[in-house]
C-alpha positions in Angstrom: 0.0 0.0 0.0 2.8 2.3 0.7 4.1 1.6 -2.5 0.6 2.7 -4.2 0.9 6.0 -2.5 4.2 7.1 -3.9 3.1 6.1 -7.4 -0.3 7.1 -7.7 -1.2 11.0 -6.5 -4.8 10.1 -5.9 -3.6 8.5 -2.7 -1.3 10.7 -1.5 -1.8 14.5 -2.9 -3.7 17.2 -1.1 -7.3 16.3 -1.7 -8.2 20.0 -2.2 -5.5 20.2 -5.2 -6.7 16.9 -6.4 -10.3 18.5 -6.2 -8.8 21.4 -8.1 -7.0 19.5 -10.9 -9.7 16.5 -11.7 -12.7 19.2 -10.8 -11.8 22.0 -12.9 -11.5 20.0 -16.1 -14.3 18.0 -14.9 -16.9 21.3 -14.5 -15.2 23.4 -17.8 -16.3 19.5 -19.5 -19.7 19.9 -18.4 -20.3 23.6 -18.6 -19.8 23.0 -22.9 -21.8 20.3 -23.2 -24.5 22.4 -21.4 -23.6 25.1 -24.2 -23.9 23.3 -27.1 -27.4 23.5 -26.6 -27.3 27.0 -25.3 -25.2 28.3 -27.5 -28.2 27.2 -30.2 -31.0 28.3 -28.6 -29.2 32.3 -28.2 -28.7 31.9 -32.0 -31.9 30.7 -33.0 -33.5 32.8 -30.4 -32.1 36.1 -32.2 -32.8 35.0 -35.9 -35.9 33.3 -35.5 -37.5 33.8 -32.1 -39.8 31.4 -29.7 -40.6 28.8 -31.8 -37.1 28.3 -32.5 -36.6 28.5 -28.6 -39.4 25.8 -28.5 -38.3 23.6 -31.0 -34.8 23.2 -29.1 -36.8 22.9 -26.1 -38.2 19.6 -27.2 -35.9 18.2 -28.9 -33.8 18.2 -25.7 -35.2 14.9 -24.1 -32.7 13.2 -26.9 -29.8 15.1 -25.9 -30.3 13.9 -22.1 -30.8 10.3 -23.8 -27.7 10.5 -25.1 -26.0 12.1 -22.2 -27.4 9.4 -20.2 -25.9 6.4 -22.5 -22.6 8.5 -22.2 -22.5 8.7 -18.4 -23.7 5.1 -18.1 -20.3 3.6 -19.9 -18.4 6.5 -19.7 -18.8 7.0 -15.5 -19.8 3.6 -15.0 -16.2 2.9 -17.1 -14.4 5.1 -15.2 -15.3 4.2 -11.8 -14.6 0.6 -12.2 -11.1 2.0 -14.0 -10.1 3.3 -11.2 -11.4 1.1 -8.8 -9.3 -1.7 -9.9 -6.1 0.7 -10.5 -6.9 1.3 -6.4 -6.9 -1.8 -5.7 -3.4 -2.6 -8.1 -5.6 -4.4 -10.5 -4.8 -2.8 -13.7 -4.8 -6.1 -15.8 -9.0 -5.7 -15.8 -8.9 -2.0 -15.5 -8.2 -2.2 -19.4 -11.0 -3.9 -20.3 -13.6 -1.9 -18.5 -12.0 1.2 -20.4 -12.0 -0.4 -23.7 -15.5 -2.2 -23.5 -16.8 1.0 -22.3 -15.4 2.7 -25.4 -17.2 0.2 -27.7 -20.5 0.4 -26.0 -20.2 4.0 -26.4 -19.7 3.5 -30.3 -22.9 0.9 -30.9 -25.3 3.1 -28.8 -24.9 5.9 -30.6 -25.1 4.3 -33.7 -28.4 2.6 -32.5 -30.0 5.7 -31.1 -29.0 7.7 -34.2 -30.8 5.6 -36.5 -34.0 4.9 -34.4 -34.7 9.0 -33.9 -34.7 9.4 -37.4 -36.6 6.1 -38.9 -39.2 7.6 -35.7 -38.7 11.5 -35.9 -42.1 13.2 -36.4 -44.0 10.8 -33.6 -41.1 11.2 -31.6 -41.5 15.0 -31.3 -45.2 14.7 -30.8 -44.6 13.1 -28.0 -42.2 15.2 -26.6 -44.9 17.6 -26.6 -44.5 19.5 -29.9 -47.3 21.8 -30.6 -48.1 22.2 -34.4 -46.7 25.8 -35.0 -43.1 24.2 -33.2 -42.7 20.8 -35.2 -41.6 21.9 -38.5 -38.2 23.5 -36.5 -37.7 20.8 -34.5 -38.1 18.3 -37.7 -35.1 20.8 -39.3 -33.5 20.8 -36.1 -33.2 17.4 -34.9 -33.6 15.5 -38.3 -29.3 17.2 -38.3 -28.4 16.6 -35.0 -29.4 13.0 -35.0 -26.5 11.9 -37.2 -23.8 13.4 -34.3 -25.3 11.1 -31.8 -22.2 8.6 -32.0 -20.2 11.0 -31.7 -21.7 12.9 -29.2 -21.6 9.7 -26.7 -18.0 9.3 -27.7 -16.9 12.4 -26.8 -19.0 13.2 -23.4 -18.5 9.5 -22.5 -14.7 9.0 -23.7 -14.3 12.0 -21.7 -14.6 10.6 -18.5 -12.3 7.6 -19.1 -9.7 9.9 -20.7 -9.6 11.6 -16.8 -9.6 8.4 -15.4 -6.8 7.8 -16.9 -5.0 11.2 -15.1 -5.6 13.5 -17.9 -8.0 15.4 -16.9 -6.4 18.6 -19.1 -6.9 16.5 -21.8 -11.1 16.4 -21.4 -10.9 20.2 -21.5 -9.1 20.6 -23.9 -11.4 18.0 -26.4 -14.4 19.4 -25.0 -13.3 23.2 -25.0 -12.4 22.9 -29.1 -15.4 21.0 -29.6 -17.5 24.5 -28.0 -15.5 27.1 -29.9 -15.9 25.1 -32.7 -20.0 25.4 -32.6 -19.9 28.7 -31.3 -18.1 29.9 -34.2 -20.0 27.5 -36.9 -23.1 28.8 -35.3 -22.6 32.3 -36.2 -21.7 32.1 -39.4 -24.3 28.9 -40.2 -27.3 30.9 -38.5 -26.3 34.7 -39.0 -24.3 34.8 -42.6 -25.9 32.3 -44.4 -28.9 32.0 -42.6 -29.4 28.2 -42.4 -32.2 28.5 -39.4 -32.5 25.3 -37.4 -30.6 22.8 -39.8 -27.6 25.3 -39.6 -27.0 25.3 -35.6 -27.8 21.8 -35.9 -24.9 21.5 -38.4 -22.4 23.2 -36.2 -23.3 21.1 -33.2 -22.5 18.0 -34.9 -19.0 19.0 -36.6 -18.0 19.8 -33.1 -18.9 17.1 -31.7 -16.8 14.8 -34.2 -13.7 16.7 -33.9 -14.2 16.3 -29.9 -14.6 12.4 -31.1 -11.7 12.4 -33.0 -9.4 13.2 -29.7 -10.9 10.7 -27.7 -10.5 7.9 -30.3 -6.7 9.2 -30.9 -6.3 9.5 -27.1 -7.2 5.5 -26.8 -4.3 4.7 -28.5 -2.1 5.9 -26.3 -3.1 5.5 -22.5 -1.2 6.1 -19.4 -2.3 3.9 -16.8 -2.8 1.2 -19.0 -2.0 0.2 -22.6 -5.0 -0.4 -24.4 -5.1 -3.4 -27.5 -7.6 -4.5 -29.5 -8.8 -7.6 -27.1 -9.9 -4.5 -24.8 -12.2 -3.1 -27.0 -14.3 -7.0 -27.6 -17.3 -6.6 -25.0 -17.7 -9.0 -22.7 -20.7 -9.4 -20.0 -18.5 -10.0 -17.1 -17.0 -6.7 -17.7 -19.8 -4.7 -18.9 -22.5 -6.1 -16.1 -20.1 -4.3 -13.6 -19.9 -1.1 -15.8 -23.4 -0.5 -15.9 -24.1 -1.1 -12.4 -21.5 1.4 -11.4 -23.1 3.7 -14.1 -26.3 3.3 -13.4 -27.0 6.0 -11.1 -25.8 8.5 -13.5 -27.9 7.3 -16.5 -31.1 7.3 -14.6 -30.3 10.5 -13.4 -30.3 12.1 -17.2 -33.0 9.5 -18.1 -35.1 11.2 -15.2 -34.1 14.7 -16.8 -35.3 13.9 -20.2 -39.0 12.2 -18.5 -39.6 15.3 -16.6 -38.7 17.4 -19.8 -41.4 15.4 -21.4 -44.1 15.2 -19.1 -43.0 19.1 -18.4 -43.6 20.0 -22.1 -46.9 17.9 -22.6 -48.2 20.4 -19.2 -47.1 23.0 -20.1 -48.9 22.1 -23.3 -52.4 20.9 -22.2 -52.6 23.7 -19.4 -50.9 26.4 -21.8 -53.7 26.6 -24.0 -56.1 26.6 -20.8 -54.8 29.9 -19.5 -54.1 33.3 -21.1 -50.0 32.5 -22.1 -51.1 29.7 -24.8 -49.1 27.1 -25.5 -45.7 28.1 -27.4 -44.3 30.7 -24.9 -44.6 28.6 -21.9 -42.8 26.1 -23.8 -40.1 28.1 -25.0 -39.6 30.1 -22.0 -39.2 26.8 -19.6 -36.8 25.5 -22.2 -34.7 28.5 -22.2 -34.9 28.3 -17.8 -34.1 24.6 -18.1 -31.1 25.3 -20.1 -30.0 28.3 -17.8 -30.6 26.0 -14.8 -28.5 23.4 -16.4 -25.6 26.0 -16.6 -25.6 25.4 -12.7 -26.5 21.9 -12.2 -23.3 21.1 -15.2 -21.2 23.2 -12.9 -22.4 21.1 -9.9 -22.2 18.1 -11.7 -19.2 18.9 -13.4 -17.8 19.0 -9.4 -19.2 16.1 -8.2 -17.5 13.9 -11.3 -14.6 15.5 -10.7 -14.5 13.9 -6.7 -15.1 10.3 -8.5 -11.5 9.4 -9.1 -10.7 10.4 -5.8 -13.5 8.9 -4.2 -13.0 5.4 -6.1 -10.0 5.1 -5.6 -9.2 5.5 -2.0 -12.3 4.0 -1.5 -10.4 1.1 -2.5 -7.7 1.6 -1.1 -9.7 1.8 2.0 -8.7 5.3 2.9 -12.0 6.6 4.1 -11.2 9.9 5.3 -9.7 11.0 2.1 -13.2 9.9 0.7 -14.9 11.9 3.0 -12.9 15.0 2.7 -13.8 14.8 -0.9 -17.6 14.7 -0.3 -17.1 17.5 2.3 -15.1 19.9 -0.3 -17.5 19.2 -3.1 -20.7 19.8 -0.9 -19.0 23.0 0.3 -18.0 24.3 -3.6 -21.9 23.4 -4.9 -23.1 25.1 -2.2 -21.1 28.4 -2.9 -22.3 28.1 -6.6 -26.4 27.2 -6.2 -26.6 29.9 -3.8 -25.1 32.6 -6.3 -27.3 31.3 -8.9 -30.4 31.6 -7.1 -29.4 35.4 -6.2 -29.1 35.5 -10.0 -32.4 33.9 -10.8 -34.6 35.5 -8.8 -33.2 39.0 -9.1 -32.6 39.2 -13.0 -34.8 37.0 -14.8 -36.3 39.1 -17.0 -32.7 40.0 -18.1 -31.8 36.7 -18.5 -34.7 36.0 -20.7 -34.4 39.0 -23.0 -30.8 37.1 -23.7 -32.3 34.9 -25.6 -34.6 37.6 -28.4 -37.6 38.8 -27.5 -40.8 37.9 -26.5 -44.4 39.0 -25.6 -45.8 40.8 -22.4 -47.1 37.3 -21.4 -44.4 35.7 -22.9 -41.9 37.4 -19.7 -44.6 37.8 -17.2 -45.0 33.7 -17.5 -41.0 33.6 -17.6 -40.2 35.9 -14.5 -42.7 33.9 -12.2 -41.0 30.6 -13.9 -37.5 31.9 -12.5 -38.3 32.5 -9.3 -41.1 30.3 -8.3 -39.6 26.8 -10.3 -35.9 28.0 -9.0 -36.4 29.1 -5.7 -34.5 26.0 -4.1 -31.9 26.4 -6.5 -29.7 26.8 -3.7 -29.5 23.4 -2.2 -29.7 21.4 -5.8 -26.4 20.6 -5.4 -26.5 18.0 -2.6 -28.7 15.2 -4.6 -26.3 14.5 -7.7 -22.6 15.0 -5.2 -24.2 12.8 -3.2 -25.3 10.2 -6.1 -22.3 10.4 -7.8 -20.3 9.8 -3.8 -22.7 6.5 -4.2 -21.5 5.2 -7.3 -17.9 6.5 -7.2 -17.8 3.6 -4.2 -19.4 1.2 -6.0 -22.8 1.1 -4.2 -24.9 1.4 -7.7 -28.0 0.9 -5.6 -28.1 3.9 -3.5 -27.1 5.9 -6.4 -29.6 4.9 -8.6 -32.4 5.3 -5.8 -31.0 9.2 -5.2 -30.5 10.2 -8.7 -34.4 8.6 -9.2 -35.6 11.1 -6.1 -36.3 14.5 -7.1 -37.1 13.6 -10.7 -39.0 10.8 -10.9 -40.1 9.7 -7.0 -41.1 13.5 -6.4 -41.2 15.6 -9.4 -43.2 13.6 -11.7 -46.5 12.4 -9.3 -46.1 16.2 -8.1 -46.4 17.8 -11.6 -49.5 15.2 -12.3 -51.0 16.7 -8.9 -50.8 20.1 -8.6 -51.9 21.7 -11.8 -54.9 19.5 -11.2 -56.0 22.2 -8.6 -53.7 25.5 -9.6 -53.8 24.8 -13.5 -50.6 26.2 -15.4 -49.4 27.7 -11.9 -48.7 24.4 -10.4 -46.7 23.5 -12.5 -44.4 25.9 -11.4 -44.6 25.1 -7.6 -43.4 21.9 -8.5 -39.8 22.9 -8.8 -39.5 23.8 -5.4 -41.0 20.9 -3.6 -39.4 18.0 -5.3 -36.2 19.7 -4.6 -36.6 20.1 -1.0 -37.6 16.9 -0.5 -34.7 15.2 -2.6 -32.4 17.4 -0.6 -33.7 16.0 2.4 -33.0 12.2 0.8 -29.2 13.2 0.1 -28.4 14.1 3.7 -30.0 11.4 5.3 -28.2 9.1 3.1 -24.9 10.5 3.0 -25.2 11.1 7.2 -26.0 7.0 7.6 -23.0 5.8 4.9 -20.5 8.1 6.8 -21.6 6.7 9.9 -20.9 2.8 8.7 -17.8 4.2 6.8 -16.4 4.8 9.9 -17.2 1.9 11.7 -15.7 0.1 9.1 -12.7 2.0 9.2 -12.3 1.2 13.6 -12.3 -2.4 12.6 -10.0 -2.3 10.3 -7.4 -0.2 12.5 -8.6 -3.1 15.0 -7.3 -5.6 12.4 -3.6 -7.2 13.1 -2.6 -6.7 9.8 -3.3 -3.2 9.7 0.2 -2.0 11.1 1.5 -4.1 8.2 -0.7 -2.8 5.7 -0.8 0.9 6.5 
């Protein structure tokens, strides 16, 4: 064990620098995948207004499928990576990297080719009013074919830090970003391509981002991958997605509640005075703000995970726990700026995005600070299901990322408009998060509490003066 300290810095280095290095890269990752879509929506919203808005708005459900396949093999991949590096088992660390890398490949591939054989019906059900599907049809039908190599890219990502190059996932995610951004201007403002033409930039970012992951496969640190890596097997892959698990139902829980949020805000839209299309637009443009925050949060809470797995098992607990403790303590600092943010500029924040109605920003500002008003303590439900997978216990994980989304948010948004109409919808927001926050410290209190019994007995052990 002493030996894996001096070799490996995850056991030995400051856990607030690690926290730095791995969480850095780890947010900056996660901040541009939130963008892409952004970055869209404040083109399309300046050229071509709220249906545009609304059209990116339900087409989103697919990019939290896809972010969902990519976390499943790409977390699930790098938590078992470096779980078995922690435990000086690097002959199988391969293979959970390289299978992981495949599965990445075949899902996208899969998922790209079902979305469009299924397109229009697809967007229906997301919720697509009439007046919105045409855009999303232009919008998505593009998109669609970057689906591999969107997976490849966020997923790859993760292993690529895994693998202690966490510079290396900015950097492949941070040209993949300045590529769109710049694509989208020209695409949507010079030549004025409309939907098809931010879709277009998306995707060639995305495949140059691919391209580095694929070329950084060839040439891993930790471990030298060859091609027997890259042949799934079920052994290996069983054990991926259980450790990934929590993190895919956690975007799979996203992309329900964006449905079942668009098909209310539907319904009850045309029963009040806002209509349909601007409540739809205007929650897609505060769900994509919002997801600025939670990426950020996120973005922190996958950067603990090789720290967290890996002393995990190397059975140094309170390295693990300082981890969870510096995270909880970052998120915090962040979800409380954002909901000064929210509730004191949101008409602002919405005029960012072109301009709308007077109903169109009297629906948004009471969507801001009603939907958002526990903003501030949204960070402890995904550190604390990502703390759960990064040690292996899928279970847990999967149960806490399930919580606010699907245990609390969805029955909740069934209920409440029932009896306040388009206004409970939007009072929603704020209950399921309490509630899930509630979840997260109870279950983080009781792990901590057996962590440490665990650790007495093993200081109790009479090999521990020889393994220490």
């Amino acid at each position: 064990m002493e030996k894996m300290k001096e070799v490996n810095p995850l056991a030995s280095a400051p856990v607030s620098k690690l926290m730095i290095k791995f969480g850095v890269p780890s947010i900056i990752g996660m901040l541009v995948g939130a963008l892409y879509n952004m970055v869209d929506q404040l083109f399309i919203g300046q050229k071509i207004g709220p249906l545009g808005n609304a059209a990116t708005n339900i087409a989103f459900p697919l990019t939290t499928l896809c972010m969902s396949l990519a976390l499943l093999f790409g977390i699930g991949g790098a938590s078992c990576f470096n779980l078995s590096t922690g435990m000086g088992d690097k002959k199988r660390a391969g293979y959970y990297a390289g299978n992981s890398l495949t599965m990445l490949t075949i899902c996208g591939i899969i998922l790209m080719a079902v979305t469009l054989v299924f397109l229009t019906p697809m967007l229906k059900l997301f919720g697509s009013t009439d007046k919105v599907l045409p855009y999303a049809e232009d919008y998505v039908r593009v998109t669609a074919i970057g689906f591999p190599f969107l997976l490849i890219s966020a997923g790859g990502g993760h292993l690529v830090r895994a693998d202690g190059s966490p510079q290396v996932t900015m950097l492949l995610n941070l040209v993949g970003a300045v590529i769109n951004i710049v694509l989208d201007a020209l695409f949507v403002l010079v030549f004025e391509w409309g939907m098809a033409g931010a879709a277009a930039a998306t995707v060639i970012g995305q495949v140059v981002s691919a391209v580095m992951v694929i070329a950084y496969a060839f040439k891993f640190k930790t471990v030298k991958l060859e091609k027997k890596h890259f042949i799934p097997q079920r052994s290996h892959l069983n054990r991926v997605i259980a450790i990934g698990m929590a993190s895919c139902f956690n975007q799979i829980a996203i992309g329900i509640v964006q449905v079942v949020l668009n098909n209310s805000l539907k319904h009850y839209g045309n029963l009040s005075s806002y209509g349909a299309d601007d409540p739809i637009a205007v929650a897609g443009i505060i769900m994509k703000v919002n997801m600025i925050v939670f990426s950020i949060v996120i973005g922190l809470a996958q950067g603990t995970q090789p720290i967290e797995s890996f002393n995990y098992g190397a059975r140094n607990f309170s390295r693990v726990r300082e981890a969870y403790r510096l995270a909880v303590i970052a998120g915090g600092g962040i979800s409380i700026l954002a909901f000064v943010l929210f509730q004191m500029f949101p008409k602002e924040i919405l005029m960012i995005f072109g301009k709308g109605s007077d109903s169109y920003y009297e629906f948004g500002v009471k969507f801001f600070r009603i939907f958002l008003f526990f903003t501030w303590i949204n960070c402890l439900q995904p550190i604390t299901s990502t703390f759960f997978t990064s040690i292996g216990k899928s279970i847990k994980g999967v149960f806490l990322s399930l919580t606010r989304q699907i245990i609390f948010f969805v029955p909740i948004l069934l209920i409440l408009p029932l009896i306040f109409g388009i206004n409970g919808i939007l009072y929603t927001g704020p209950i399921a998060d309490v509630l899930s926050a509630v979840f997260a410290i109870i279950m983080a209190a009781y792990e901590f509490k057996a962590m440490k019994k665990l650790e007495s007995e093993i200081k109790k052990s009479p090999d521990f003066g020889e393994n220490s």
